[in-house]
matplotlib code that plots the C-alpha trace (Angstrom):
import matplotlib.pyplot as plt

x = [138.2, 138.8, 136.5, 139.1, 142.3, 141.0, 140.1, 144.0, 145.7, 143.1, 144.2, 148.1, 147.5, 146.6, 149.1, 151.6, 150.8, 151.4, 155.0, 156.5, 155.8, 159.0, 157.3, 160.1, 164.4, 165.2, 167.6, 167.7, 170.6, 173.8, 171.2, 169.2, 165.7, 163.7, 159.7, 158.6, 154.8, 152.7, 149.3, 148.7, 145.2, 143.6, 145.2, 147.8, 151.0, 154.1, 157.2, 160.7, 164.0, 167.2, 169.6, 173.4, 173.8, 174.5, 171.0, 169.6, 171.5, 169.9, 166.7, 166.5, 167.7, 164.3, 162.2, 163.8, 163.0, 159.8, 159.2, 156.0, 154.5, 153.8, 149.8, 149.0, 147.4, 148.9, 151.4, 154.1, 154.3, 157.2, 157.1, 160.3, 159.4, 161.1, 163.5, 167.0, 170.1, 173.6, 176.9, 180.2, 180.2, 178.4, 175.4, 172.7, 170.7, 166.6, 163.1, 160.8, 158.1, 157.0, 153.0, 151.5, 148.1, 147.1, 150.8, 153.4, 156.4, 159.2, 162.8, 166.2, 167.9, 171.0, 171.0, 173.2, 172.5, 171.9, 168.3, 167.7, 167.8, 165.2, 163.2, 163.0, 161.9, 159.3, 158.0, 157.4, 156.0, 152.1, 150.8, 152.8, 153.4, 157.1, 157.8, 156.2, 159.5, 159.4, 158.7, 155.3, 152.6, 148.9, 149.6, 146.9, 149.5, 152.8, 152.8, 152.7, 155.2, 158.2, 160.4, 160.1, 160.3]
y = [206.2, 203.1, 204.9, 208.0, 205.8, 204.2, 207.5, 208.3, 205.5, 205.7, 209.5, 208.5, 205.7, 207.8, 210.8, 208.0, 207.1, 210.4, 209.4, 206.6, 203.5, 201.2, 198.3, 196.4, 196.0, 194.1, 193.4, 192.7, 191.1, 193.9, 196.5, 197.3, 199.0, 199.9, 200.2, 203.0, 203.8, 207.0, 207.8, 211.3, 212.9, 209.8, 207.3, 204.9, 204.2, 202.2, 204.0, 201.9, 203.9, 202.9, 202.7, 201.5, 198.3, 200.2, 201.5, 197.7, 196.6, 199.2, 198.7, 194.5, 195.1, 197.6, 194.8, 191.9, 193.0, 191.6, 193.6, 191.9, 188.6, 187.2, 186.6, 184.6, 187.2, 190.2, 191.7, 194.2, 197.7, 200.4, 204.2, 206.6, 209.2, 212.8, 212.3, 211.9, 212.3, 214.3, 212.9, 213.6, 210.3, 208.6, 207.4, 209.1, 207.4, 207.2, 206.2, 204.0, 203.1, 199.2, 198.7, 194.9, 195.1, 197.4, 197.2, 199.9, 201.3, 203.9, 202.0, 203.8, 202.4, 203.7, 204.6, 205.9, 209.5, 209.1, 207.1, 209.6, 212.5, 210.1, 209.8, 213.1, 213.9, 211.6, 212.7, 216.1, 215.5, 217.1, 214.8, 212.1, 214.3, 215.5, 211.2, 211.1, 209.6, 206.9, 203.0, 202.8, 201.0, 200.7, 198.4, 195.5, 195.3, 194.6, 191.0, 191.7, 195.0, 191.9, 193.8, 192.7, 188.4]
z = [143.2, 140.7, 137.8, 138.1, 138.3, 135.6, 133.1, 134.4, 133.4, 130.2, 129.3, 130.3, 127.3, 124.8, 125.2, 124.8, 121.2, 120.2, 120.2, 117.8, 118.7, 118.1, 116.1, 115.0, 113.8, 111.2, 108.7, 104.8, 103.0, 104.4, 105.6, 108.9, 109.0, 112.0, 111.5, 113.2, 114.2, 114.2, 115.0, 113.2, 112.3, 113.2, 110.8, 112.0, 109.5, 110.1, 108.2, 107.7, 108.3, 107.0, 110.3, 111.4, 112.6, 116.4, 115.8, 115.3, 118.2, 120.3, 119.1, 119.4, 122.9, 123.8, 121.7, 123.6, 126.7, 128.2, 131.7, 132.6, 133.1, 129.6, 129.3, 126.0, 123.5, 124.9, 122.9, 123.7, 122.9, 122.7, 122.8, 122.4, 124.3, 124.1, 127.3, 127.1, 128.8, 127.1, 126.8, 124.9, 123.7, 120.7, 122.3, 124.7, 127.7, 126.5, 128.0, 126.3, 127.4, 127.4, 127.3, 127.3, 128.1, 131.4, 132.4, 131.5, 132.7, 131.3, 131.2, 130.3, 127.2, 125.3, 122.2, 119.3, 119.1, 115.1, 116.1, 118.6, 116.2, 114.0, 116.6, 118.1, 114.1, 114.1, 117.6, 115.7, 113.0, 113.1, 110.4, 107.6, 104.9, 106.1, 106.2, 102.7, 101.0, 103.2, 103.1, 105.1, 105.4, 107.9, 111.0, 109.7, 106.2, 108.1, 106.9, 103.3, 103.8, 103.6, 105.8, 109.1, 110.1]

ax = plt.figure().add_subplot(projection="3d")
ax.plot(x, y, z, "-o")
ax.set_aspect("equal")
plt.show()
């Protein structure tokens, strides 16, 4: 029973990095970027997207948020997935889910409906080629990318 719980939660893992993994908000002199994972064709690459400052408020909130009891050496990650809620106004109710080590859980966020859009396109993209014109970099070269701090 534990050795098919555990190929579950194993398979549940990997569907989730085929969506974009929310990696980090940040901001450079009057501007705000988000960096923004894939996993594509077997090659991971970390793409920075000009966004509002409603966008990087909405986006510190999801990276602030620490469900989980914080073991040393585990770090936190954050998947957009494709499930969200309508509404007339401005902004749209979205899951993410939060991953630190075995742990993981969907929470419901809102969001501005331009970073959804983003999102959703980066959710549907087959490979990096449509992302091309991007900022990006591999996961291991975030340090020396100078965006995030």
């Amino acid at each position: 029973m534990n050795a098919m719980l555990s190929t579950l939660c194993g398979s549940m893992r990997e569907d989730v990095r085929k969506h974009p993994e929310i990696v980090d908000a940040y901001q450079r002199g009057d501007h705000f970027f988000a960096a923004i994972g894939l996993h594509r064709e077997g090659s991971d690459r970390v793409f920075e997207l000009g966004i509002s400052a409603a966008s990087y408020a909405a986006l510190k909130q999801v990276l602030n948020t620490r469900p989980f009891n914080g073991m040393p050496g585990l770090t936190y990650r954050r998947f957009f997935l494709p499930i969200y809620g309508r509404n007339e106004s401005d902004t749209a109710s979205v899951e993410i889910r939060v991953e630190q080590g075995r742990d993981g859980k969907a929470f419901r966020f809102e969001f501005p409906k331009d970073l959804i859009a983003n999102l959703l396109w980066f959710d549907q993209m087959m490979n990096f080629r449509p992302a091309a014109h991007l900022r990006s970099w591999a996961p291991d070269e975030r340090a020396a990318a100078g965006g995030a701090g």
